[in-house]
Short mmCIF file of the C-alpha atoms (twelve columns), coordinates in Angstrom:
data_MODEL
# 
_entry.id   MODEL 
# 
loop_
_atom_site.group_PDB 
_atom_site.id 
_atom_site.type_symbol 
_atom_site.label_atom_id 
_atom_site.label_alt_id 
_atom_site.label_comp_id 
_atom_site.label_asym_id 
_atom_site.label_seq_id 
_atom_site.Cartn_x 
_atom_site.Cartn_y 
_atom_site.Cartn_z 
_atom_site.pdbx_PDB_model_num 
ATOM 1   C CA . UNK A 1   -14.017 85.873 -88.021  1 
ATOM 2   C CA . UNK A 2   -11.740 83.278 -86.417  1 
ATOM 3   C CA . UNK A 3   -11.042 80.023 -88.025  1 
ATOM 4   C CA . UNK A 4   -10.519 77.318 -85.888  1 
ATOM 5   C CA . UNK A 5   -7.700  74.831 -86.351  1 
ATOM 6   C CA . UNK A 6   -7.327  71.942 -84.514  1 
ATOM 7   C CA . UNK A 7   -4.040  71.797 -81.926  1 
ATOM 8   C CA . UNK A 8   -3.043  68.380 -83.131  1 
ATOM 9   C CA . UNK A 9   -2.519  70.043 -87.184  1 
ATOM 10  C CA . UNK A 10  0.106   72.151 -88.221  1 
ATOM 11  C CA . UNK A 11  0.837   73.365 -91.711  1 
ATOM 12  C CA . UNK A 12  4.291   73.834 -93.225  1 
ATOM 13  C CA . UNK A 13  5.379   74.655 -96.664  1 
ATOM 14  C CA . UNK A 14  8.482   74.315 -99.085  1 
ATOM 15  C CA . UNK A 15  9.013   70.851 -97.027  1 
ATOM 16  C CA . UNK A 16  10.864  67.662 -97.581  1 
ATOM 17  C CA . UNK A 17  9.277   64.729 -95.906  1 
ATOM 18  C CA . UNK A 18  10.889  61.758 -95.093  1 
ATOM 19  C CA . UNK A 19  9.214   58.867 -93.680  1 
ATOM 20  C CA . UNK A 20  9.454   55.110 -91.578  1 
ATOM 21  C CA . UNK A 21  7.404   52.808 -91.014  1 
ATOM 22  C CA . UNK A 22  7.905   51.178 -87.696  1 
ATOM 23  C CA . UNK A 23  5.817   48.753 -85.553  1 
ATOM 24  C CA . UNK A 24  2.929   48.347 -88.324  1 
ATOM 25  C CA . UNK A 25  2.906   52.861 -88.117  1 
ATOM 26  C CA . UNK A 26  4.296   55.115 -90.224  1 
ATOM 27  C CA . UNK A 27  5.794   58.253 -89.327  1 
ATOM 28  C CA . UNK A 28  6.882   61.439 -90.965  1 
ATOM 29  C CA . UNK A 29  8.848   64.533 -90.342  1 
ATOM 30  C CA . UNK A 30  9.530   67.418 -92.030  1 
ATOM 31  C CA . UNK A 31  12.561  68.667 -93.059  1 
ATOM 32  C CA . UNK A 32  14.112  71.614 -95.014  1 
ATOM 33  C CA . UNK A 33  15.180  70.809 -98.928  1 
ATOM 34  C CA . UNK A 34  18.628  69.872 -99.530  1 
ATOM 35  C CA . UNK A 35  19.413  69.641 -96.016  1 
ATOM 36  C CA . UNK A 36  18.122  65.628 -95.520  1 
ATOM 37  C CA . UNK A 37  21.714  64.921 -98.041  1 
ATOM 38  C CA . UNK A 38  23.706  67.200 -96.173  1 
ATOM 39  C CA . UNK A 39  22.650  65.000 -92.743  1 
ATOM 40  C CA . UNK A 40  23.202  62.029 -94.245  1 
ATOM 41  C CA . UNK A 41  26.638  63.086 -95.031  1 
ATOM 42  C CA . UNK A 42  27.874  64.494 -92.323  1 
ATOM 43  C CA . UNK A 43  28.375  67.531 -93.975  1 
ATOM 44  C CA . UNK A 44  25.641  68.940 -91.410  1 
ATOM 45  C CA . UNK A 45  25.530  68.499 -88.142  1 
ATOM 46  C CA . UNK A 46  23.146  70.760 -86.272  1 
ATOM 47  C CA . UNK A 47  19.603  68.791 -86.520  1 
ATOM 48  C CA . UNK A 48  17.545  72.544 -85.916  1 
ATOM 49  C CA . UNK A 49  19.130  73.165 -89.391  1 
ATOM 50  C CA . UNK A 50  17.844  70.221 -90.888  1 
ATOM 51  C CA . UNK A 51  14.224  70.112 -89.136  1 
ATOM 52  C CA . UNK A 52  11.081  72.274 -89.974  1 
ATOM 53  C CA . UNK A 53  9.451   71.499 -86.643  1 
ATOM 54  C CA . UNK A 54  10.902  68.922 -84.378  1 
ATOM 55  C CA . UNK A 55  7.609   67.379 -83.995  1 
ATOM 56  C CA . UNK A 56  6.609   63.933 -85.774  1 
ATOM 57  C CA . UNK A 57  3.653   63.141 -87.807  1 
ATOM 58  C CA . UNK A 58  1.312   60.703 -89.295  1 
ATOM 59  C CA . UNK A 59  0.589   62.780 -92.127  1 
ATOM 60  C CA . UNK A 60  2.636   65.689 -92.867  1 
ATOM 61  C CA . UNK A 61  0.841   66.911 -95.720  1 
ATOM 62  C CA . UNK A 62  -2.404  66.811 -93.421  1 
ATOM 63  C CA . UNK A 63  -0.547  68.406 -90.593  1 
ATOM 64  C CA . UNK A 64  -1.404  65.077 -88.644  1 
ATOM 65  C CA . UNK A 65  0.828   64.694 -85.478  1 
ATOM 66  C CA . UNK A 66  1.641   61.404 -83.836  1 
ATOM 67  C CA . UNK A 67  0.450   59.814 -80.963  1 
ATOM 68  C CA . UNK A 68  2.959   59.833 -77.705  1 
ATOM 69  C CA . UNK A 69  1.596   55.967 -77.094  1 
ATOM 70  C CA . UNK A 70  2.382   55.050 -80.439  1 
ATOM 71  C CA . UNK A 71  5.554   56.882 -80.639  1 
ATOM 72  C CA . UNK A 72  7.037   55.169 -77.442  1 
ATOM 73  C CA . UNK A 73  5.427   51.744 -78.775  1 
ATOM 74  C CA . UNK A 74  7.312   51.882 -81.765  1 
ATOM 75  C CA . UNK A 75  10.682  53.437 -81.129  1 
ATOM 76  C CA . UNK A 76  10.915  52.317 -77.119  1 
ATOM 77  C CA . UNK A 77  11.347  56.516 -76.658  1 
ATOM 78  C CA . UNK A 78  9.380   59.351 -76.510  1 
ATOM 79  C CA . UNK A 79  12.141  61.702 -76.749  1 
ATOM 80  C CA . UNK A 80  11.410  63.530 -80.046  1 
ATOM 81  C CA . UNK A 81  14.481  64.617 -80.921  1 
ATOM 82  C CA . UNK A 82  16.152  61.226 -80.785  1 
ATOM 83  C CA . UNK A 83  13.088  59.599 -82.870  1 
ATOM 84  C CA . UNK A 84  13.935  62.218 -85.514  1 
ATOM 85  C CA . UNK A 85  17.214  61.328 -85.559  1 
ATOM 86  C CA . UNK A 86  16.124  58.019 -86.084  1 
ATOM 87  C CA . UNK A 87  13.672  58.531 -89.012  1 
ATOM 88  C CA . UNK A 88  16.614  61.291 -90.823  1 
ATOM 89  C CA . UNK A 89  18.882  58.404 -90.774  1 
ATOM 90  C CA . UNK A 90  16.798  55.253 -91.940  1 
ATOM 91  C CA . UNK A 91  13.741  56.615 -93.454  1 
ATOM 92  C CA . UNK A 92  13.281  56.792 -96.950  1 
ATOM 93  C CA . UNK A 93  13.026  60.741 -98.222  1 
ATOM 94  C CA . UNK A 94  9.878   61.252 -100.101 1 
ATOM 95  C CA . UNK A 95  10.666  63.522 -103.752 1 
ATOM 96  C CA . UNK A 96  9.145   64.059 -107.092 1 
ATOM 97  C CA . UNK A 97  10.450  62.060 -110.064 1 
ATOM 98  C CA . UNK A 98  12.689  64.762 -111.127 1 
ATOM 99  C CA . UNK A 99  13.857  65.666 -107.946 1 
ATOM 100 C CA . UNK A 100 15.076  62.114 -107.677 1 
ATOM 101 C CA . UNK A 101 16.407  61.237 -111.060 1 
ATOM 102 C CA . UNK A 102 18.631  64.840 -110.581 1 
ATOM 103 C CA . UNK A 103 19.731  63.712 -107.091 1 
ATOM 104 C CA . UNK A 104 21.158  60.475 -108.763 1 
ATOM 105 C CA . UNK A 105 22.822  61.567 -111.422 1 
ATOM 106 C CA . UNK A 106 24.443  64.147 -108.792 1 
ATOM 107 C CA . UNK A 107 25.333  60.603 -107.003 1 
ATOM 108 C CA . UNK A 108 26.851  59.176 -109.482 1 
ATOM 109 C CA . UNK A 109 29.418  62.142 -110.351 1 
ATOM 110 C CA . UNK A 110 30.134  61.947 -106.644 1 
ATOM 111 C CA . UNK A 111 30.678  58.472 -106.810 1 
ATOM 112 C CA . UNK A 112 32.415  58.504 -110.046 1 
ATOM 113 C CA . UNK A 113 35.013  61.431 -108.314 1 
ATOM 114 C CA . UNK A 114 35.278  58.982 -105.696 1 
ATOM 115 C CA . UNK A 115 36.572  56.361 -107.686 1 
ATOM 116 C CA . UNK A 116 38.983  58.293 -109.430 1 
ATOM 117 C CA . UNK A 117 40.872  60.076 -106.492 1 
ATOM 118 C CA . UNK A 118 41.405  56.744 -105.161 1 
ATOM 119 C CA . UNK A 119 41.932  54.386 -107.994 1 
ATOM 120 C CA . UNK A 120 44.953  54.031 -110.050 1 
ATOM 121 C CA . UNK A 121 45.428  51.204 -113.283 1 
ATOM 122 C CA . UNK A 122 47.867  48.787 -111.340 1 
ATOM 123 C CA . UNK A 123 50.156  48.581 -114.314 1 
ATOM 124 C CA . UNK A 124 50.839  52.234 -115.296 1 
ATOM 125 C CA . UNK A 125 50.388  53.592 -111.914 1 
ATOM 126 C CA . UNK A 126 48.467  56.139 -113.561 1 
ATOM 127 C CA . UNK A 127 44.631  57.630 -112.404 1 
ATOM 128 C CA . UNK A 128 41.894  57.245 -113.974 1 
ATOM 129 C CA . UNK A 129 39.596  60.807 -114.963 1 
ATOM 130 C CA . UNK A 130 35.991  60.800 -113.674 1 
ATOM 131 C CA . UNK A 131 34.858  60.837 -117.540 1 
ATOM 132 C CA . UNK A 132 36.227  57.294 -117.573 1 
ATOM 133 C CA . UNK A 133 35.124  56.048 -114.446 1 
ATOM 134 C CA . UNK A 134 31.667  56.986 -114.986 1 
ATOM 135 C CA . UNK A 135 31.523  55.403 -118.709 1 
ATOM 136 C CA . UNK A 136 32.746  52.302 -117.235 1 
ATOM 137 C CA . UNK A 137 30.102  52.645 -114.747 1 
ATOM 138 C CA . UNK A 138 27.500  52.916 -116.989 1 
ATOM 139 C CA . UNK A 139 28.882  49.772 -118.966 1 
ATOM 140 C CA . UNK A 140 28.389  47.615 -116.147 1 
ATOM 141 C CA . UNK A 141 25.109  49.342 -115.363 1 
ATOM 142 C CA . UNK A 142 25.667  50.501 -111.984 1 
ATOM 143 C CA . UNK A 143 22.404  51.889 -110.125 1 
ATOM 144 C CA . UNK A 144 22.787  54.532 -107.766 1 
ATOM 145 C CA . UNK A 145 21.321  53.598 -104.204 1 
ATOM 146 C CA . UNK A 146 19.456  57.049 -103.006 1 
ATOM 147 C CA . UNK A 147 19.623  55.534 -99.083  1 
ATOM 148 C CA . UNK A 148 23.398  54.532 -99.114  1 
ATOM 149 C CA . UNK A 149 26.563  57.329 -98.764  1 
ATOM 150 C CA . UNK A 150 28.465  57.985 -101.587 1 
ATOM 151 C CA . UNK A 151 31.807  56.138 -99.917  1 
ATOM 152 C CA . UNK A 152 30.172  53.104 -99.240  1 
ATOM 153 C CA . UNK A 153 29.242  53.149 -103.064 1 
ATOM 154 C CA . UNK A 154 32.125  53.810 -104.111 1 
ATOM 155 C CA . UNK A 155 34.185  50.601 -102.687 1 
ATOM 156 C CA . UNK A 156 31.292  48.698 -104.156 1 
ATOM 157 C CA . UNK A 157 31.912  49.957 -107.392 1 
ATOM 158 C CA . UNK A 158 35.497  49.520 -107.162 1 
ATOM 159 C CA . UNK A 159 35.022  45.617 -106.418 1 
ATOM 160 C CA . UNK A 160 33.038  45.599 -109.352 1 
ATOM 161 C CA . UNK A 161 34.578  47.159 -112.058 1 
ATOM 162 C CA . UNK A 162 37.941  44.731 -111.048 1 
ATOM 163 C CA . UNK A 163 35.734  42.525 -112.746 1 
ATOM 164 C CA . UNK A 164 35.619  44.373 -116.230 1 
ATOM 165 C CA . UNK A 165 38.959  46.949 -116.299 1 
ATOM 166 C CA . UNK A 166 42.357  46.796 -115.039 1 
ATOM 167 C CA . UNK A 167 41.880  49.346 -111.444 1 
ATOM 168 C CA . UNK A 168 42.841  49.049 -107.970 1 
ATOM 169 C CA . UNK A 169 43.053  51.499 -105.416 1 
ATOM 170 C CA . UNK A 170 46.402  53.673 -105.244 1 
ATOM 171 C CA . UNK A 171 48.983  51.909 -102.931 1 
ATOM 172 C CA . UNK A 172 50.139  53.835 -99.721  1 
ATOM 173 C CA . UNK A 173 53.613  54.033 -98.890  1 
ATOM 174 C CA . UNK A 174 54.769  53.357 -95.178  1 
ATOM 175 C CA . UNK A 175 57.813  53.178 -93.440  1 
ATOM 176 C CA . UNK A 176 57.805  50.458 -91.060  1 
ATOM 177 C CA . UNK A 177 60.651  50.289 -87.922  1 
ATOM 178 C CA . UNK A 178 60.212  47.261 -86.008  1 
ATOM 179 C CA . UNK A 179 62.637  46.632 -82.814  1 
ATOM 180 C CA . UNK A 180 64.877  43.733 -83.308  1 
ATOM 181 C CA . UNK A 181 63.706  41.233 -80.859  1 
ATOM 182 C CA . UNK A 182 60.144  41.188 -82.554  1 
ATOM 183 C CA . UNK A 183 61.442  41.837 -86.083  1 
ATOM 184 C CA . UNK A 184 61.656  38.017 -87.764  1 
ATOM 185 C CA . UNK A 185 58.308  37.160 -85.982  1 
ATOM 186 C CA . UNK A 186 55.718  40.273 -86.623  1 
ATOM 187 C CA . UNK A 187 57.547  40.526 -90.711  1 
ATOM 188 C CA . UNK A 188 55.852  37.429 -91.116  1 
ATOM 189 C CA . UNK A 189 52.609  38.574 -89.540  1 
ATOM 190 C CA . UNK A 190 52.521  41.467 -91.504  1 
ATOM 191 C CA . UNK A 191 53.814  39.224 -95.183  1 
ATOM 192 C CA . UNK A 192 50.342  39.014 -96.068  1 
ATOM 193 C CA . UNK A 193 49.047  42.654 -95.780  1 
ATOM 194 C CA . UNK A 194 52.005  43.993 -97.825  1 
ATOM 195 C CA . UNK A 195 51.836  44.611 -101.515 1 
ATOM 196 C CA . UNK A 196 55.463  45.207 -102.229 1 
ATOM 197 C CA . UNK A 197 58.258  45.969 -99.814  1 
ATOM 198 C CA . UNK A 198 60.438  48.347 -101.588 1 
ATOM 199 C CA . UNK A 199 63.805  48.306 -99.459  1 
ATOM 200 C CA . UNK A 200 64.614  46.819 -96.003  1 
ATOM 201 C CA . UNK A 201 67.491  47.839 -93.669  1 
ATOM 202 C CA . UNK A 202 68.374  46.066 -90.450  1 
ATOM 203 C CA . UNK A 203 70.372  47.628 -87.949  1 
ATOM 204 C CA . UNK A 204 69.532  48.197 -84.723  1 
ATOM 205 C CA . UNK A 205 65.733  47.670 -85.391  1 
ATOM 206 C CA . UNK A 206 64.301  46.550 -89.057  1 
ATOM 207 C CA . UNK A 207 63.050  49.355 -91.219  1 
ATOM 208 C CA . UNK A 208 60.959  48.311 -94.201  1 
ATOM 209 C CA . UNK A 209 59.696  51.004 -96.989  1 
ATOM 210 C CA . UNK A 210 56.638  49.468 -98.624  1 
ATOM 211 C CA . UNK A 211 53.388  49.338 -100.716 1 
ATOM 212 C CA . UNK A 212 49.974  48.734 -99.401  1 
ATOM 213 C CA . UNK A 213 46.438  48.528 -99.625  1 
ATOM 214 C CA . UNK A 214 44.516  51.702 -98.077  1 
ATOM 215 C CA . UNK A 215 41.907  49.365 -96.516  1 
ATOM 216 C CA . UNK A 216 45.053  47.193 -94.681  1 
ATOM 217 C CA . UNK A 217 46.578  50.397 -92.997  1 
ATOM 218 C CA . UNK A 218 44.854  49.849 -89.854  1 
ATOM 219 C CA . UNK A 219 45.116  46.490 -89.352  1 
ATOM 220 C CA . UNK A 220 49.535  46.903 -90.020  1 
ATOM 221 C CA . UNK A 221 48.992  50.060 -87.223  1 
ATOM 222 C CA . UNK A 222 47.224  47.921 -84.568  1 
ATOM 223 C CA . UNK A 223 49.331  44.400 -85.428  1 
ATOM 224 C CA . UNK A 224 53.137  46.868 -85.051  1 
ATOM 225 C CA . UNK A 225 51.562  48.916 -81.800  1 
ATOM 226 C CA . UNK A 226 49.992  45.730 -80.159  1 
ATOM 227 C CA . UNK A 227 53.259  43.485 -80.755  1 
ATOM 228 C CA . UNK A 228 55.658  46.234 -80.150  1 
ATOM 229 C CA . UNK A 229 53.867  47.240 -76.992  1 
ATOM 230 C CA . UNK A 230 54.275  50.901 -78.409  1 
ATOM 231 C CA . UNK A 231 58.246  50.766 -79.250  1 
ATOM 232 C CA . UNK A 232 57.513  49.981 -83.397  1 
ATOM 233 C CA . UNK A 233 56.895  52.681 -85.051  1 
ATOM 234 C CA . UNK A 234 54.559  53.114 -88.406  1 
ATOM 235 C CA . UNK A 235 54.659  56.697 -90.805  1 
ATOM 236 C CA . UNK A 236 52.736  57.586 -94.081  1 
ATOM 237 C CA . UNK A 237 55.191  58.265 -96.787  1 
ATOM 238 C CA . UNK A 238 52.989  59.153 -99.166  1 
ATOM 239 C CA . UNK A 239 49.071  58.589 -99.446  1 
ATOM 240 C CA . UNK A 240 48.944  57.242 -102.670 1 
ATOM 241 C CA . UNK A 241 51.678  55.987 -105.057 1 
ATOM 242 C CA . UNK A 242 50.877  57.212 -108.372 1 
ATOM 243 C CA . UNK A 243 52.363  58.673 -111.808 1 
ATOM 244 C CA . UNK A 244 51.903  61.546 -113.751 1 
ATOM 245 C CA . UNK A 245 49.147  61.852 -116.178 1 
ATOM 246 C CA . UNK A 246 45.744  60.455 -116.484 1 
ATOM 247 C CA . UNK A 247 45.370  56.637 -117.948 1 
ATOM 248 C CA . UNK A 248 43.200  56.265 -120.958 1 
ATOM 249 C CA . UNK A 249 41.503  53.320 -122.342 1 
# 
């Protein structure tokens, strides 16, 4: 005895769904557990990895596929893979309670590790450990945001806690050589981007060992190559600028 099952269902198991809702629709697809993080990461790449079935739904659970008209309404495509690519990246993963709170609290040690690779206490020079930096976390009652990368998190949690603790992230060290016609001119261009210029040489060019924010290095690398026309030159010294030994509070 047969059992007939209509074309238009498919069943799948062991699946993480994560849906959109788009154009008054919503939309599913399935996806293997785990792997929806590892996309949004970057950590994978290869979207058959990541996918059950490359096919999108209405209902996953039902096995409910979606309309091509309401597909191509919605997302201006019918090209499946690149509508999966766009529900992976900005739909919201569907998980059980505990699947989520564990997912979070994995989050937050990432963030936390974040934090303290990049941070240092501006007075000591010294890191912080991740112990810290989560307990001062938890002080200013940071929530984790499930749909937001770790990074991104972690700069906003560095802005905050500036607020509440003595942090800033770990200075990098450049050597700056500048040709003497533009030398006078671009140093004052570049005044307000450095933290602390450390020693400064003029001979046949100006050569400058200094302190700076991470997030100003590309902004000193296109200002020297765009005003020098190629003949500065800019080279990382060190990455951060730090001391020995872990700070305590």
């Amino acid at each position: 005895m047969s059992i007939f099952t209509p074309t238009n269902q498919i069943r799948l198991t062991n699946v993480a769904i994560v849906r959109m809702k788009k154009g008054g629709k919503r939309f599913e697809i399935a996806c293997y557990k785990n792997k929806v993080m590892s996309w949004r990461s970057g950590a994978e790449t290869d979207l058959d990895e990541v996918l059950q079935t490359n096919s999108v739904f209405v209902n996953v659970s039902k096995g409910q596929v979606a309309k091509k008209d309401d597909l191509s309404k919605a997302f201006g495509t019918d090209d499946l893979t690149e509508i999966c690519k766009q529900i992976l990246t900005k739909g919201e993963l569907q998980v059980s309670d505990k699947e989520r709170q564990s997912q979070l609290e994995t989050m937050f040690r990432d963030i936390a590790t974040i934090v303290a690779e990049k941070c240092v206490n501006p007075e000591t020079k010294r890191p912080y450990t991740v112990n810290l930096i989560e307990r001062a976390m938890k002080d200013i009652h940071y929530s984790v945001k499930a749909n937001k990368s770790t990074k991104q998190q972690a700069l906003e949690v560095i802005r905050q806690l500036k607020e509440t603790m003595e942090i800033q992230r770990a200075h990098m060290r450049l050597r700056l050589v500048l040709p003497a016609k533009e030398a006078k001119k671009l140093k004052e261009k570049l005044k307000p981007l450095l933290e602390v210029v450390e020693s400064e040489e003029f001979d046949e060019a100006l050569e400058m060992v200094c302190l700076v924010d991470p997030g100003c290095f590309r902004e000193i690398d296109e200002l020297i190559r765009c005003e020098t026309k190629g003949r500065g030159s800019l080279e990382v010294l060190s990455l951060k600028d730090v001391e020995e030994g872990d700070e305590k509070l």
